[in-house]
C-alpha positions as a Markdown table, in Angstrom:
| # | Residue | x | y | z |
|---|---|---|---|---|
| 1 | Unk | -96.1 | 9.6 | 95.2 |
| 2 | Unk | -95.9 | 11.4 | 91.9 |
| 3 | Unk | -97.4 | 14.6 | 91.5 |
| 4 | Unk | -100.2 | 15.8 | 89.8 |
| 5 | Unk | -97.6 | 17.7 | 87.1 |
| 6 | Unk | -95.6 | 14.7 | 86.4 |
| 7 | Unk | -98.5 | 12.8 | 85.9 |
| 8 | Unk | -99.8 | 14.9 | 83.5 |
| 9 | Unk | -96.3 | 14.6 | 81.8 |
| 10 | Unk | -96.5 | 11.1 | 82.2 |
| 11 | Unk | -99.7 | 10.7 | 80.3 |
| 12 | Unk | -99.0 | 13.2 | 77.7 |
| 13 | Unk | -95.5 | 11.0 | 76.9 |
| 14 | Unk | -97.8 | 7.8 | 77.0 |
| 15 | Unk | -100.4 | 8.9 | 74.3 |
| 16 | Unk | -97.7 | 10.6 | 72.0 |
| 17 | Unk | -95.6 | 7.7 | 72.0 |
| 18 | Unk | -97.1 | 5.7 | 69.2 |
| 19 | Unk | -97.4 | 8.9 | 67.1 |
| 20 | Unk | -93.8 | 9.3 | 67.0 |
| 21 | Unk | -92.8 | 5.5 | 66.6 |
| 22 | Unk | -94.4 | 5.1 | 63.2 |
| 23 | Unk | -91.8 | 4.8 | 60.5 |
| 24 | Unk | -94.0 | 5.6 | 57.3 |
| 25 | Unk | -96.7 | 7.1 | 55.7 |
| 26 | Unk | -99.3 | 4.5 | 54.8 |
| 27 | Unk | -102.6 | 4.6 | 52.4 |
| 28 | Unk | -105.0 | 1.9 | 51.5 |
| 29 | Unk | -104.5 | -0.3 | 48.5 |
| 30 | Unk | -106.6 | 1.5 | 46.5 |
| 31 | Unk | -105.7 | 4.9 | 47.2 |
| 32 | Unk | -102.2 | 4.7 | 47.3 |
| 33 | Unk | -101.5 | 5.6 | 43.8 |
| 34 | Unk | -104.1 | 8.3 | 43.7 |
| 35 | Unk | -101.8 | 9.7 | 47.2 |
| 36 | Unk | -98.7 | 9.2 | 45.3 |
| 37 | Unk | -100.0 | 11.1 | 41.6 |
| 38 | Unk | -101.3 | 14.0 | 44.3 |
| 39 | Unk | -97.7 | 14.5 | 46.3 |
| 40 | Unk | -95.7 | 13.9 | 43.0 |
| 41 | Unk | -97.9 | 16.1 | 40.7 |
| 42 | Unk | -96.7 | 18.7 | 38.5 |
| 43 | Unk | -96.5 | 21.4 | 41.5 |
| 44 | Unk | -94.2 | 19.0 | 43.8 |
| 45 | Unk | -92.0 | 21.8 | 44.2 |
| 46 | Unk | -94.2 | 24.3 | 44.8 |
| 47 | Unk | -95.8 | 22.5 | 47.3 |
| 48 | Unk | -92.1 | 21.4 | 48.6 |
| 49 | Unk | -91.2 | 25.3 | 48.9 |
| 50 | Unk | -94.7 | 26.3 | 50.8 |
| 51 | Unk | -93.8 | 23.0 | 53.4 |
| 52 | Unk | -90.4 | 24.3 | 53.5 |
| 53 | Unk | -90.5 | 27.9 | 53.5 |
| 54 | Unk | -91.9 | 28.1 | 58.0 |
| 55 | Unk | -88.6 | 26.3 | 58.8 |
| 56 | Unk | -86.3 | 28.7 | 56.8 |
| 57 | Unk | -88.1 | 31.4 | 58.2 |
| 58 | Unk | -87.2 | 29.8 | 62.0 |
| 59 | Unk | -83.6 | 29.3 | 60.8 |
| 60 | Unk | -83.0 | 33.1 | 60.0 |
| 61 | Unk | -85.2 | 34.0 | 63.3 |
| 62 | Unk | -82.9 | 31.4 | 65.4 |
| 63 | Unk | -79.8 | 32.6 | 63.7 |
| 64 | Unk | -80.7 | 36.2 | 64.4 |
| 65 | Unk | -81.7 | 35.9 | 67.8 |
| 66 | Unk | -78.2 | 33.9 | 68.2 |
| 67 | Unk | -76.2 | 36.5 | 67.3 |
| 68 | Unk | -78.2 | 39.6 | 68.4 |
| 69 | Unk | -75.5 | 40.9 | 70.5 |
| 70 | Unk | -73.8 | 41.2 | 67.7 |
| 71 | Unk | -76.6 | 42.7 | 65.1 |
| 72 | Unk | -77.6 | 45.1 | 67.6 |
| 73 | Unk | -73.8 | 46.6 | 68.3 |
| 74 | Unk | -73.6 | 47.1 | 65.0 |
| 75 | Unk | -76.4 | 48.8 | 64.1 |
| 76 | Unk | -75.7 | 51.3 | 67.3 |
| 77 | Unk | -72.8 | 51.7 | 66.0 |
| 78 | Unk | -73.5 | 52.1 | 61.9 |
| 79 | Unk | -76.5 | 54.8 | 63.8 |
| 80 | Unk | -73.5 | 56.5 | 65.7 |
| 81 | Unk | -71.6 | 57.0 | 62.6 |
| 82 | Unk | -73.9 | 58.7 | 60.9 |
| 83 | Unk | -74.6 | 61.7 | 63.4 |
């Protein structure tokens, strides 16, 4: 008998799924091209950069908290130095 947490796992994985099995964007007909002249507007790259900019800010955050050990020894060390 499963338990009540994998259940709940179970369930979650179930209704996700189909969320994550869709291969594109779709739009009606008619709206379509309106879609399209919104995303590919003059500010497409602004708006790439603002949709961009929370997963370089993870990257440095991941990277840092990679090499920490590392960071940190060197900044006891620079702090050392100067006393």
């Amino acid at each position: 008998m499963a338990t009540t947490a994998s259940m709940v796992n179970m369930t979650c994985a179930a209704l996700l799924l189909p969320a994550f099995s869709v291969s594109d964007a779709w739009a009606c007909f008619d709206c379509r091209k309106a879609v399209e002249a919104q995303v590919y507007g003059p500010d497409f790259t602004l708006n790439l950069l603002a949709l961009l900019l929370p997963l370089g800010i993870l990257a440095v955050l991941g990277v840092a908290a990679f090499h920490w050990d590392r960071i940190s020894s060197k900044l006891k060390k620079d702090q050392q130095d100067e006393q």
